[in-house]
SEPA-208578 format. One line per field, with one value per residue: residue number from 1; residue in one letter; x, z, y of N, C-alpha, C in turn. Coordinates in nm, 3 decimals, m for minus. Each point is the difference from the previous one (the first is absolute). Example, Ala and Ser with C-alpha at 12.3 -4.5 7.8 and 13.67 -1.06 7.14 Angstrom:
BEGIN
num = 1;2
residuo = A;S
npx = 1.319;m0.035
npz = 0.780;m0.072
npy = m0.569;0.105
capx = m0.089;0.082
capz = 0.000;0.006
capy = 0.119;0.119
cpx = 0.090;m0.077
cpz = 0.000;0.073
cpy = 0.120;0.109
This chain:
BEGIN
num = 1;2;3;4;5;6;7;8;9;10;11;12;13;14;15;16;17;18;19;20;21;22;23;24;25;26;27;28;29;30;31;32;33;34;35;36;37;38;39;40;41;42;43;44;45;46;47;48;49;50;51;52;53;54;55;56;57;58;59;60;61;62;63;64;65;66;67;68;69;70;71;72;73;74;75;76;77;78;79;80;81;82;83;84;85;86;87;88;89;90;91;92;93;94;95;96;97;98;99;100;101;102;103;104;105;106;107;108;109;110;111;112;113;114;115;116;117;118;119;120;121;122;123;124;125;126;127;128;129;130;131;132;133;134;135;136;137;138;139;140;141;142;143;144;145;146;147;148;149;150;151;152;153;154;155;156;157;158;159;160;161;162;163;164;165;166;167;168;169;170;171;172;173;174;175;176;177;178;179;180;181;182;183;184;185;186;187;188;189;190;191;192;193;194;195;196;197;198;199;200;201;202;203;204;205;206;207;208;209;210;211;212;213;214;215;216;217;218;219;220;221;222;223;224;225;226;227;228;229;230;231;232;233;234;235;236;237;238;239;240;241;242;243;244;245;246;247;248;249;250;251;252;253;254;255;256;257;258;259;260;261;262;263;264;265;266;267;268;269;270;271;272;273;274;275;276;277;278;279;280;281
residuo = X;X;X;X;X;X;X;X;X;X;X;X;X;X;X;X;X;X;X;X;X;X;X;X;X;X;X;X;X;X;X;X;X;X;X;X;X;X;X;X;X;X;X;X;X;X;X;X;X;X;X;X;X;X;X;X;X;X;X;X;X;X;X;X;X;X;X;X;X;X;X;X;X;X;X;X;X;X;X;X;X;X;X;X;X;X;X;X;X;X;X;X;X;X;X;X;X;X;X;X;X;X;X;X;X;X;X;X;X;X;X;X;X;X;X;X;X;X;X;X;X;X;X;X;X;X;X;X;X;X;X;X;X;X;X;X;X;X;X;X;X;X;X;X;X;X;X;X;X;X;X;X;X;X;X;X;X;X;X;X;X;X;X;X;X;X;X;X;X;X;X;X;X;X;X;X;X;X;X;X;X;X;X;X;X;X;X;X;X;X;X;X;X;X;X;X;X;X;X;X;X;X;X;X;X;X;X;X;X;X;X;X;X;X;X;X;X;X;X;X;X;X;X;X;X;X;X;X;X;X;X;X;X;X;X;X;X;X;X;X;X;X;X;X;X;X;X;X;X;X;X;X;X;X;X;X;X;X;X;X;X;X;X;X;X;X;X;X;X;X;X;X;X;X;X;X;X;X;X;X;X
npx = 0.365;0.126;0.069;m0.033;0.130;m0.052;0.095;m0.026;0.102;0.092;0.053;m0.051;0.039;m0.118;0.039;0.124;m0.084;m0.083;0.088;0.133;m0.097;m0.032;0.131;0.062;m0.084;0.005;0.133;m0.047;m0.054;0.109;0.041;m0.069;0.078;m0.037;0.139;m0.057;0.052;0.033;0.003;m0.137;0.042;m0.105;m0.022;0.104;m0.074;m0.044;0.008;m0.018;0.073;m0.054;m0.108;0.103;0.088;m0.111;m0.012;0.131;0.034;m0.137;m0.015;0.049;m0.075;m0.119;0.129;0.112;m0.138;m0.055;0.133;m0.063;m0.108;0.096;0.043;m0.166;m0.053;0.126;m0.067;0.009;m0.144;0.053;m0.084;m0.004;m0.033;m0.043;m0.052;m0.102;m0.052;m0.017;0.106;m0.064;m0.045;0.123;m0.006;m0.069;0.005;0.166;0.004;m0.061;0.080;0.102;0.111;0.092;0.009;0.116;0.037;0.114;0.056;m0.005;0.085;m0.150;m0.005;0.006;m0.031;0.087;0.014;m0.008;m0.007;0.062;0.161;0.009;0.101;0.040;0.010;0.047;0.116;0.040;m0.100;0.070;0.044;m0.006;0.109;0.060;0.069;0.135;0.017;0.136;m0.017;0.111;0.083;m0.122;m0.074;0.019;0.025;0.039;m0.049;m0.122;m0.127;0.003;m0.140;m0.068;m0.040;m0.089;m0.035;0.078;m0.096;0.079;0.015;m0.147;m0.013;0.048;m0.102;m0.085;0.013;m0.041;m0.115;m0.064;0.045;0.002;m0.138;m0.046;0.033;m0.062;m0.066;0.024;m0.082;0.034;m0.075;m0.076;m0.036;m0.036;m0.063;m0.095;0.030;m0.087;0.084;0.053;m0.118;m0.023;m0.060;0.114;m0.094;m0.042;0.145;m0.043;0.068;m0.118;m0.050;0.109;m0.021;m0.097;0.032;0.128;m0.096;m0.040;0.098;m0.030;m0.065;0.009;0.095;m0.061;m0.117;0.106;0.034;m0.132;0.068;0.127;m0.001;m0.158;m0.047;0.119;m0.021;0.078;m0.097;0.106;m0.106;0.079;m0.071;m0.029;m0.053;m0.009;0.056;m0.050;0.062;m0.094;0.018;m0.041;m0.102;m0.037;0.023;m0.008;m0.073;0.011;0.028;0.084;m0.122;m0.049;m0.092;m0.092;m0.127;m0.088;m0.087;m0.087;m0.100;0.101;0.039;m0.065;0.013;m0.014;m0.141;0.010;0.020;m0.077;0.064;0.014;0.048;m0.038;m0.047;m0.102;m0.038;m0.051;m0.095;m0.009;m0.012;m0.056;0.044;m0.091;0.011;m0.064;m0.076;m0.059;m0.091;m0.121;m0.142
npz = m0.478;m0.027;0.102;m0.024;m0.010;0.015;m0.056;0.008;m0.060;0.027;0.053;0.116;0.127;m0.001;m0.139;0.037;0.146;m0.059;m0.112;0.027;0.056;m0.142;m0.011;0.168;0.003;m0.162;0.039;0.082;m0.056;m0.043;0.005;m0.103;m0.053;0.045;m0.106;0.067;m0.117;0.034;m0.164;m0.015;m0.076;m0.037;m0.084;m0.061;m0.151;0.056;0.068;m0.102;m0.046;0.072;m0.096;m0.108;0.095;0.011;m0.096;m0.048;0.036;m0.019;m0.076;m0.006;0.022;m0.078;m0.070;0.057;0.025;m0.142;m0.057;0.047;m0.034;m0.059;0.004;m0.018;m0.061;m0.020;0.092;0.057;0.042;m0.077;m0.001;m0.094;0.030;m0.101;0.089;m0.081;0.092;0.120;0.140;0.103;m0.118;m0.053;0.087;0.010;m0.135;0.060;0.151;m0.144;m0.055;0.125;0.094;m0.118;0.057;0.010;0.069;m0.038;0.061;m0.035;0.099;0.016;m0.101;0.048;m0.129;0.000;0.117;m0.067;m0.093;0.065;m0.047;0.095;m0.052;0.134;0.022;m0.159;0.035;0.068;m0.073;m0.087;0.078;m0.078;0.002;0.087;0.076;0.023;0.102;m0.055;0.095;m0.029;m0.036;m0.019;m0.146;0.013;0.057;0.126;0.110;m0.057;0.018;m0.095;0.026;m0.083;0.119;m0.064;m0.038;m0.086;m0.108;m0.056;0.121;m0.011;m0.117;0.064;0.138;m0.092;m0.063;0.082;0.045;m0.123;m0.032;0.100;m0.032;m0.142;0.063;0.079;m0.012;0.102;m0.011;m0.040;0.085;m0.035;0.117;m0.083;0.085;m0.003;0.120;0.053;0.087;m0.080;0.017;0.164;0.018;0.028;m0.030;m0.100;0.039;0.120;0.081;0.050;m0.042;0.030;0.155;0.035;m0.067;0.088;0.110;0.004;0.011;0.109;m0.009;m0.040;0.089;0.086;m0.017;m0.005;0.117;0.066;0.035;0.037;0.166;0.001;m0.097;0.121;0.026;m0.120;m0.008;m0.005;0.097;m0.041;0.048;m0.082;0.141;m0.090;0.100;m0.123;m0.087;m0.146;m0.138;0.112;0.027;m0.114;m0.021;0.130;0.014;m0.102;0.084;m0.121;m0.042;m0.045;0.017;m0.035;0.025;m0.132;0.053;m0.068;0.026;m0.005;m0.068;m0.024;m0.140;0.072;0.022;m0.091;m0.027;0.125;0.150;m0.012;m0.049;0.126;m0.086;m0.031;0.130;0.016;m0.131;0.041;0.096;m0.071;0.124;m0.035;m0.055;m0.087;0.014;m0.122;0.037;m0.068;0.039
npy = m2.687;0.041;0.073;0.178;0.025;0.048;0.010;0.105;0.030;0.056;m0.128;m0.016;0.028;0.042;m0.012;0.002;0.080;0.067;0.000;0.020;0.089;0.016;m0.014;0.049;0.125;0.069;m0.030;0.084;0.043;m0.017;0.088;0.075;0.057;0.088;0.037;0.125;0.023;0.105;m0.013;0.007;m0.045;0.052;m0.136;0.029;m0.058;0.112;m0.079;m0.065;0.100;0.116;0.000;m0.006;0.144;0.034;m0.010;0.026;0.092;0.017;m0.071;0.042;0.132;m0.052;0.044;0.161;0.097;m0.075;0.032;0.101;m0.012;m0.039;0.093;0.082;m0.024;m0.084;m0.010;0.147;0.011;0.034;0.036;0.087;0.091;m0.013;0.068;0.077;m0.015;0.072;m0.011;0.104;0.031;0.005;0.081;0.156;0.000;0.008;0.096;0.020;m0.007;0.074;m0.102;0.065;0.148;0.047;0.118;0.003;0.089;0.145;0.055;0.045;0.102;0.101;0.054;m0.052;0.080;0.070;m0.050;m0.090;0.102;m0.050;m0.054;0.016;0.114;0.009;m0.073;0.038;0.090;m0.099;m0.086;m0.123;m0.047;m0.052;0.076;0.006;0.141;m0.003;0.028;0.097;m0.108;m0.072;m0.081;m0.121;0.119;0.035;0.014;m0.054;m0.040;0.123;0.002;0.052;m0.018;0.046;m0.167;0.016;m0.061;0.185;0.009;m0.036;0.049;0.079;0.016;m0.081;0.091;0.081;m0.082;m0.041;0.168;m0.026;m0.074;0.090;0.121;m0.075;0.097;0.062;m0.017;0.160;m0.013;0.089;0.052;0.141;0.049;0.107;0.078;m0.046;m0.009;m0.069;m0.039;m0.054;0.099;0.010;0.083;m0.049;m0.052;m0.091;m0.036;m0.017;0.057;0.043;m0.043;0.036;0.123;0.033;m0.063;0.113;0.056;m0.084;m0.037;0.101;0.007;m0.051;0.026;0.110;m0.057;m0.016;m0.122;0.063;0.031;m0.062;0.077;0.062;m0.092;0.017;0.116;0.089;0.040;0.136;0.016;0.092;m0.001;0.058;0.085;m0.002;0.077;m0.065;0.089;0.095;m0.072;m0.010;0.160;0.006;m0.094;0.029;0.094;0.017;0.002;m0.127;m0.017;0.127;m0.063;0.049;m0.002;m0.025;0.107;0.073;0.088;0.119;0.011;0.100;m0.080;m0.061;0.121;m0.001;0.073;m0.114;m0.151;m0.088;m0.086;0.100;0.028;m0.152;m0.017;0.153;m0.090;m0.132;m0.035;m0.105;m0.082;m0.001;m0.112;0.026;m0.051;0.000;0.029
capx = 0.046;0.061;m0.046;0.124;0.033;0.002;0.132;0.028;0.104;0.059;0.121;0.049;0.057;m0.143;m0.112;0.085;0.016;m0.164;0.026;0.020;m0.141;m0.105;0.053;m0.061;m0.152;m0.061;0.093;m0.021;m0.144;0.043;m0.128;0.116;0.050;m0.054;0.116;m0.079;0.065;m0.115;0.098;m0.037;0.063;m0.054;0.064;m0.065;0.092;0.093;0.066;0.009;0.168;m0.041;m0.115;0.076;0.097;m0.108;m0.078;0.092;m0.021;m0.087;0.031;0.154;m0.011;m0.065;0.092;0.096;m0.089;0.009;0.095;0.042;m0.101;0.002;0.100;m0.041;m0.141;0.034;m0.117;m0.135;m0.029;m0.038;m0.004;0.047;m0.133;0.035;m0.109;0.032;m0.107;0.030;m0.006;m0.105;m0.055;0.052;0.021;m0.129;m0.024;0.049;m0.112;m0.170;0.055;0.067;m0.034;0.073;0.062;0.134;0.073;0.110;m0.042;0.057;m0.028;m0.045;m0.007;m0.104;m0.108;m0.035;m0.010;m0.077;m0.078;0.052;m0.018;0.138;m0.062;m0.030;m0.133;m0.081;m0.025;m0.114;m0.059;m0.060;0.023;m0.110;0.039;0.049;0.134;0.078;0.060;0.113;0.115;0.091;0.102;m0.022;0.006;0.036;0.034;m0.087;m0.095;m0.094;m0.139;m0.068;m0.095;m0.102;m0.131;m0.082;m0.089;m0.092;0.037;0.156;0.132;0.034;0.113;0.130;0.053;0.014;0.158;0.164;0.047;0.051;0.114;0.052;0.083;0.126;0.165;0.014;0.017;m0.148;m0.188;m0.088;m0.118;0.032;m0.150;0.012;m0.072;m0.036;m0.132;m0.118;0.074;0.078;m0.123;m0.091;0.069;0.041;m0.057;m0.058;0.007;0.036;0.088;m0.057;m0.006;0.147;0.062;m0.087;0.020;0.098;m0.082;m0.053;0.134;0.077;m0.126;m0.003;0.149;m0.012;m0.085;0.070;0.097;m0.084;0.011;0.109;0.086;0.043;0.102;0.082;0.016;0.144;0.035;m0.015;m0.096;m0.027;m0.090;0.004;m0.081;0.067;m0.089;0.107;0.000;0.069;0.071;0.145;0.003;0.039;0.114;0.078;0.006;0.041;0.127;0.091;m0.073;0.021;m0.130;m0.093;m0.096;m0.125;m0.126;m0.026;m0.131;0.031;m0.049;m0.074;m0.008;0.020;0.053;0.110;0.099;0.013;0.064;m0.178;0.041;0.129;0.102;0.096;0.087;0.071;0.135;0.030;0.105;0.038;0.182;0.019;m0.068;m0.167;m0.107;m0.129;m0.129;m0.120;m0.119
capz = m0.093;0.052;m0.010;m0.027;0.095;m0.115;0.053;m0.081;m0.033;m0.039;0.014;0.130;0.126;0.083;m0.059;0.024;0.109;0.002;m0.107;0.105;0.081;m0.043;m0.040;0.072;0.053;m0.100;0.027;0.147;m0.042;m0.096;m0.120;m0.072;0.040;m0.109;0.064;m0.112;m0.038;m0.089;m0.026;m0.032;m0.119;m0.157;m0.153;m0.116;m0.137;0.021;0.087;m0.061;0.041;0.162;0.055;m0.044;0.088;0.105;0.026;m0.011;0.108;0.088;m0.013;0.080;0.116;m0.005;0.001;0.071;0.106;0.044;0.071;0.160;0.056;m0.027;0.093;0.144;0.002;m0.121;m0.081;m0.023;m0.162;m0.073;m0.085;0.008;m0.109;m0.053;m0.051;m0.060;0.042;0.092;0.118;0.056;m0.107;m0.069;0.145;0.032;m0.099;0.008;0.122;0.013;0.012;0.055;0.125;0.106;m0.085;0.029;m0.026;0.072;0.049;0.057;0.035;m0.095;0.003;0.033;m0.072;0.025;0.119;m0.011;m0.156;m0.009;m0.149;m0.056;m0.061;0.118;0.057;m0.104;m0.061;0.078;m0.035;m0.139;m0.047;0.058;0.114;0.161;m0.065;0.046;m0.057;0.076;m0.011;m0.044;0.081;0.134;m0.048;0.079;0.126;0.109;0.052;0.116;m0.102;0.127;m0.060;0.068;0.048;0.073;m0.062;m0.134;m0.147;m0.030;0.134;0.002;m0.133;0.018;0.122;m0.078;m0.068;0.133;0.065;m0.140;m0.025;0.134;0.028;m0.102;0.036;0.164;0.097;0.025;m0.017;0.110;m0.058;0.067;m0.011;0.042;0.040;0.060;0.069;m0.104;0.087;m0.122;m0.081;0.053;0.116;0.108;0.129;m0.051;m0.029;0.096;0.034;0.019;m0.143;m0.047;0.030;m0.097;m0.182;m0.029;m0.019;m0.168;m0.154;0.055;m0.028;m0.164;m0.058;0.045;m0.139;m0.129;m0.038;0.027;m0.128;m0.075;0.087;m0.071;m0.146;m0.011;0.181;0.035;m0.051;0.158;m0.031;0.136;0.035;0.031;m0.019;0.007;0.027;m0.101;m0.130;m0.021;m0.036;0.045;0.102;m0.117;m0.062;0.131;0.033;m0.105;m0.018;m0.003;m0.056;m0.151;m0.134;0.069;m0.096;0.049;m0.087;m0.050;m0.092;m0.112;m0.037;m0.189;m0.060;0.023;0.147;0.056;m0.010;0.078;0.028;0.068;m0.001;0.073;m0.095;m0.118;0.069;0.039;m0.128;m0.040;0.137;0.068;0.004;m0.062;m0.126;0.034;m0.096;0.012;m0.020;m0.003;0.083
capy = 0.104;0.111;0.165;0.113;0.102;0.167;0.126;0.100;0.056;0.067;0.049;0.150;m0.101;m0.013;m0.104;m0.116;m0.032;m0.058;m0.104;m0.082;m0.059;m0.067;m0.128;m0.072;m0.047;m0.087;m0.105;m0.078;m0.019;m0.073;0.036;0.022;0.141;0.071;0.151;0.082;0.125;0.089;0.119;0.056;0.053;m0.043;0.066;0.138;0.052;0.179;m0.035;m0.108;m0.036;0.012;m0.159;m0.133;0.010;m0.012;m0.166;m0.035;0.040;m0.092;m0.184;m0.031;0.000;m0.125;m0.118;0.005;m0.043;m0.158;m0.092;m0.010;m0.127;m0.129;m0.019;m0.029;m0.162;m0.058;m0.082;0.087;0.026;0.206;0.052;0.149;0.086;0.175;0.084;0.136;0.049;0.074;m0.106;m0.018;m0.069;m0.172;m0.107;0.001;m0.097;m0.140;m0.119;m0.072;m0.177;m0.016;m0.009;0.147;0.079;0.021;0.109;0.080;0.113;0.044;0.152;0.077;0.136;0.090;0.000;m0.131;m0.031;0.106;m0.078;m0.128;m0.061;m0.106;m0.120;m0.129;0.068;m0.019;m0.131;m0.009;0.015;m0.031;m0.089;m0.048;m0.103;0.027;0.073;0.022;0.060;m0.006;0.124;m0.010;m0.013;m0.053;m0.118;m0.097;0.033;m0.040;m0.088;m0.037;0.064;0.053;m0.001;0.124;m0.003;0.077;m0.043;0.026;m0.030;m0.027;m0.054;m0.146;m0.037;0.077;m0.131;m0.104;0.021;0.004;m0.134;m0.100;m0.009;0.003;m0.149;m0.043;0.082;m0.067;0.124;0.002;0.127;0.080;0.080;0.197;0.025;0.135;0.118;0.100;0.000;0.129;0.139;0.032;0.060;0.151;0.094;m0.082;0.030;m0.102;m0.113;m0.076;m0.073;m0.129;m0.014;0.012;m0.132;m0.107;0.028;m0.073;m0.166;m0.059;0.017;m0.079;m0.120;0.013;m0.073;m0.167;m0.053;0.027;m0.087;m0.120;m0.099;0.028;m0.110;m0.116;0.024;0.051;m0.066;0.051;0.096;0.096;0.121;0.130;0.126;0.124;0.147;0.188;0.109;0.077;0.033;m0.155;0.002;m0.001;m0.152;m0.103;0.058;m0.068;m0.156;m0.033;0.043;m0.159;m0.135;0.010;0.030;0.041;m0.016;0.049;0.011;0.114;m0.060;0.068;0.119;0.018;0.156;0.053;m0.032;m0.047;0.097;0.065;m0.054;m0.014;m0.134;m0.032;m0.046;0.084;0.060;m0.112;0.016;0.085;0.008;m0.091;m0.038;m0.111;m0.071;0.059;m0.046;0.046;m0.117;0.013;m0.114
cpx = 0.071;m0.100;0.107;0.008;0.085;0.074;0.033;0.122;0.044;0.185;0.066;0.032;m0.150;m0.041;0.092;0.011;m0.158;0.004;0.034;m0.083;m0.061;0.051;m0.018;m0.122;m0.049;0.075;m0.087;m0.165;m0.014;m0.109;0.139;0.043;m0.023;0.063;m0.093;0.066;m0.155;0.066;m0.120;m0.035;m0.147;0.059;m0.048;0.107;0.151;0.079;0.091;0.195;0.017;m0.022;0.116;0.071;m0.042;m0.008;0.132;0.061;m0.044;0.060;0.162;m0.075;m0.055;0.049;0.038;m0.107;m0.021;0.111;0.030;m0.118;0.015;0.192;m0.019;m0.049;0.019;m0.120;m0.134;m0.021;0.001;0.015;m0.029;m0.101;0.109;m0.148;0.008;m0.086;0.047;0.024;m0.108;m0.125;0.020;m0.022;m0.152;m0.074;0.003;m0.067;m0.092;0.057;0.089;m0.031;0.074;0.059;0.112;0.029;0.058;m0.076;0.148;m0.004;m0.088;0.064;m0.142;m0.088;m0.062;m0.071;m0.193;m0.100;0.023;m0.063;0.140;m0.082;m0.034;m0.190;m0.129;m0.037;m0.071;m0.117;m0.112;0.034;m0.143;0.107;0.105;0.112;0.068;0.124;0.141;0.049;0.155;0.084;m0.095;0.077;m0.042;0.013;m0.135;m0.043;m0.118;m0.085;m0.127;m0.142;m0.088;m0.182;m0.119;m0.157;m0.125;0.073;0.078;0.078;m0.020;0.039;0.102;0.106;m0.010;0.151;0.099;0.013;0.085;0.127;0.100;0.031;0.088;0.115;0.008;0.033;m0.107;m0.046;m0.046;m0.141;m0.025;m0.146;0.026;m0.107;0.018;m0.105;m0.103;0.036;0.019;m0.080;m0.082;0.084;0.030;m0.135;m0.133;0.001;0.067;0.158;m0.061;m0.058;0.105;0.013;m0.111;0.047;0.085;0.035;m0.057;0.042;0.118;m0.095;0.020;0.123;0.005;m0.078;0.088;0.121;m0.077;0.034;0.110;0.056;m0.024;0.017;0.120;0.108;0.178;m0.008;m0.014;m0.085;0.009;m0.116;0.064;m0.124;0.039;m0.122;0.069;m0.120;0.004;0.102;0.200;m0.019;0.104;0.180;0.091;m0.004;0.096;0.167;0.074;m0.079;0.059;m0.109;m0.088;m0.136;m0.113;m0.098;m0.038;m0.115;0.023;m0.047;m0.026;0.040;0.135;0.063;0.149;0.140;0.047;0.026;m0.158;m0.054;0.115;0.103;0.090;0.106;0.128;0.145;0.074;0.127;0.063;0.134;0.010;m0.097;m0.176;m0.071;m0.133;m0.087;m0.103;m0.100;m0.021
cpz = 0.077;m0.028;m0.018;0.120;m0.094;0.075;m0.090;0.023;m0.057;m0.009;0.102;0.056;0.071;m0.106;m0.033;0.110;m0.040;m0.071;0.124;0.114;m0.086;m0.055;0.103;m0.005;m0.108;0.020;0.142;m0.038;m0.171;m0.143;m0.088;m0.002;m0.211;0.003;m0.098;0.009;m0.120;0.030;m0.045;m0.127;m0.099;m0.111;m0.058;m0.078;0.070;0.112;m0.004;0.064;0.155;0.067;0.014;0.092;0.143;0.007;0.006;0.170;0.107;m0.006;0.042;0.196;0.082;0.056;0.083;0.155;0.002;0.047;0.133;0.048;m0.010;0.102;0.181;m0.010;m0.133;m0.070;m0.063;m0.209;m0.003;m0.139;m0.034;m0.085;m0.006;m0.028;m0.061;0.101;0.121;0.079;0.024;m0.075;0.008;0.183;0.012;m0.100;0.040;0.110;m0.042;0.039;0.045;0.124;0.115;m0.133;0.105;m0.059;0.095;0.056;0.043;0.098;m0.049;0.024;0.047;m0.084;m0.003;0.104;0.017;m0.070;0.022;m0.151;m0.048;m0.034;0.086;0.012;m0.113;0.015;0.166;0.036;m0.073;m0.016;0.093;0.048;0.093;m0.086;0.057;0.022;0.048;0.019;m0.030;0.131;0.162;m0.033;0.099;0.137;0.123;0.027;0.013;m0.115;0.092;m0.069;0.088;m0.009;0.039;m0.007;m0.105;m0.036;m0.030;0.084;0.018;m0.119;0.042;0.071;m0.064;m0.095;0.081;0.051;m0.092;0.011;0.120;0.020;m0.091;0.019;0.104;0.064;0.110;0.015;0.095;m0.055;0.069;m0.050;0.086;0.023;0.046;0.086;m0.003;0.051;m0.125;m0.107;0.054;0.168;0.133;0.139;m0.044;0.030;0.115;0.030;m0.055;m0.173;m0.104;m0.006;m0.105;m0.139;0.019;0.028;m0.143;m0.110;0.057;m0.064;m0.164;m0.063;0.061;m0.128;m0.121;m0.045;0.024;m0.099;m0.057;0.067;m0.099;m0.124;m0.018;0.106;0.055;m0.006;0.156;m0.059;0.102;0.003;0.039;m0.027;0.069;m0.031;m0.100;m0.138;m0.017;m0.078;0.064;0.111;m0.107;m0.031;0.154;m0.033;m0.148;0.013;0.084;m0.053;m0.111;m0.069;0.117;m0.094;0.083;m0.104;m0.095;m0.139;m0.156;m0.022;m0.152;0.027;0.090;0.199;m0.035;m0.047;0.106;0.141;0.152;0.083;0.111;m0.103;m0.091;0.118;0.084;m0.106;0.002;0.118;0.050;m0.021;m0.062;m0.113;0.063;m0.062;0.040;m0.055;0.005;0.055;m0.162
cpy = 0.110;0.108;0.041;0.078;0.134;0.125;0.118;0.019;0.136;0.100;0.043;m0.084;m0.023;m0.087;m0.103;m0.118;m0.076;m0.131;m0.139;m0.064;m0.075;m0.120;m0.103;m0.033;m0.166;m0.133;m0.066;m0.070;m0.101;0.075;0.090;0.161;0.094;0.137;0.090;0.136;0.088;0.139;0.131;0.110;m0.057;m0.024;0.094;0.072;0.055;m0.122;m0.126;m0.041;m0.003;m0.131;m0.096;0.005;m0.087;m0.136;m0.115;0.009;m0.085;m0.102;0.024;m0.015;m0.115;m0.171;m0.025;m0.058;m0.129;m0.080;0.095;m0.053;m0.135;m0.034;m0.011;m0.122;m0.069;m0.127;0.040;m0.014;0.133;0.083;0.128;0.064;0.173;0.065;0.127;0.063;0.086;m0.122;m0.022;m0.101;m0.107;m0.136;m0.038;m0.109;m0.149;m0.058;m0.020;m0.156;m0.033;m0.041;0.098;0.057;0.080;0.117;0.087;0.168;0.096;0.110;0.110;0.092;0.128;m0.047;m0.210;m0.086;0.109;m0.069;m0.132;m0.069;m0.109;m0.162;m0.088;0.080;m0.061;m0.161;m0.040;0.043;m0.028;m0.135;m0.137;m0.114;0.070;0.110;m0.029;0.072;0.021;0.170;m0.029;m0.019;m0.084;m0.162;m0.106;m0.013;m0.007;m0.168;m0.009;0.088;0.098;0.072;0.078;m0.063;0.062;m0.063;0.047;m0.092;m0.039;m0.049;m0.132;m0.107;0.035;m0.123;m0.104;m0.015;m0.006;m0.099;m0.082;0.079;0.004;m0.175;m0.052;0.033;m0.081;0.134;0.038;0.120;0.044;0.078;0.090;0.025;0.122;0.069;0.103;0.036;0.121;0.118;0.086;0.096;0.100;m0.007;m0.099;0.006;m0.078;m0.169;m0.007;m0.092;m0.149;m0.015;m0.019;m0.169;m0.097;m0.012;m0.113;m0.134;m0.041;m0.006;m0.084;m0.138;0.012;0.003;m0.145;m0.027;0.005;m0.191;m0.105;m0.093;m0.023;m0.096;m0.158;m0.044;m0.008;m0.084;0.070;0.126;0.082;0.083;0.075;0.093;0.147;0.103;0.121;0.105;0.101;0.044;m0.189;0.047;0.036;m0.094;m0.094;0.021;m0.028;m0.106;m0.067;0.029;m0.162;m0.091;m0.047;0.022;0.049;m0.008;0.105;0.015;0.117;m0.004;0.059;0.123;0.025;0.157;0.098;0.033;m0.166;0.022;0.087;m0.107;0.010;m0.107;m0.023;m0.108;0.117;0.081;m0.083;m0.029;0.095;0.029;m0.092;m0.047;m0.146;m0.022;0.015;m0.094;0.089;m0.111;0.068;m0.121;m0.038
């Protein structure tokens, strides 16, 4: 049985460029492509001619998005939803049963960047399968898959995705396993040379454990190691520059904390120079 691959839309050159990823993706994985426009609009009596502009509207837009999906991947199945409901909503709804959901991103603005209230931040947030998010103007571009490690949970779903999507592009995979040293936390006059060296034997062993297994799963796939003495998140936002897809984990956020910018994924999306999958454990 196919699966869906679920793309919000909306008209711009960032959810034009996202449209286009997900045609590949749902085309490379043979499952089917799902264009979701949500205009947000309730019916109601008082609105009734509005509604009609709107919705008229929509379904032109609908179209025009399916035949540029079908000009990328002429065999793809697709099909098109008009929701009344807010974006964020209508996606979040849709991964209960999706195997990816797809949305474009642009440049925030202050207050955006402040609240990370744009639709890539929400639908990642809220959504329960992988996201994927395109910034504007990256598309298609780069080489090579690059994935963030720190062994939890989430990173090793993470490294599980990056490998699958790295032997599918035939690109190869770097994994980035970032620390800090406790220097970092208490007073340099605390923590030894020789203790330094040990941390970092050991966050050396826990990025070896991170790909354990991949080599023979994977027998063509190049696997690079990178451990960095860094922030992970600006470990992640370097190594990505020129990639094509950078993946990372992430356990999700509720209420209030995931509106805020807190999360090396919500700060990874929020900078990253290529396409971003976010995966959950």
């Amino acid at each position: 049985m196919a699966r869906t691959v679920v793309v919000g839309v909306e008209g711009t050159d960032s959810s034009h460029d996202a449209l286009i990823w997900a045609a590949h993706a749902a085309a490379a994985r043979r499952d089917e492509l799902e264009i979701v426009y949500a205009v947000g609009v309730p019916y109601s009596s008082m609105e009734v001619l509005y509604d009609d502009a709107v919705t008229q509207s929509a379904e032109t837009l609908l179209d025009d998005e399916k035949k540029r999906a079908l000009d990328a991947e002429p065999d793809l199945t697709v099909r098109t939803t008009l929701s009344r409901t807010t974006p964020a909503r209508a996606l979040t709804e849709l991964s209960e049963e999706a195997a990816l959901v797809v949305v474009g991103s642009h440049p925030l603005g202050f207050m955006e960047r402040v609240f990370a209230g744009s639709l890539s931040y929400q639908v990642v947030a809220g959504c329960h399968s992988p996201v994927l998010v395109v910034p504007e103007g990256t598309g298609a571009r780069g080489a090579g898959v690059v994935v963030g490690a720190d062994g939890s949970p989430d990173s090793v779903t993470a490294v599980a995705h990056a490998a699958e999507e790295a032997d599918r592009l035939g690109s190869e995979l770097t994994v980035v396993h970032a620390w800090l040293s406790p220097v970092t936390y208490l007073s340099v006059d605390v923590i030894s040379g020789s203790t330094d060296e040990l941390v970092e034997e050991s966050e050396r062993m826990m990025l070896a454990e991170s790909i354990a297994g991949l080599g023979e799963r994977y027998p063509d796939l190049t696997i690079n190691r990178r451990l960095v003495h860094d922030n992970p998140a600006q470990a992640l936002l370097e190594a990505a520059v020129g990639a094509r897809l950078l993946v990372v984990g992430s356990r999700g956020l509720h209420g209030v904390t995931r509106m805020l910018l807190g999360s090396v994924s919500h700060t990874v999306v929020m900078h990253a120079p290529c396409p971003v999958l976010v995966v959950r454990s």
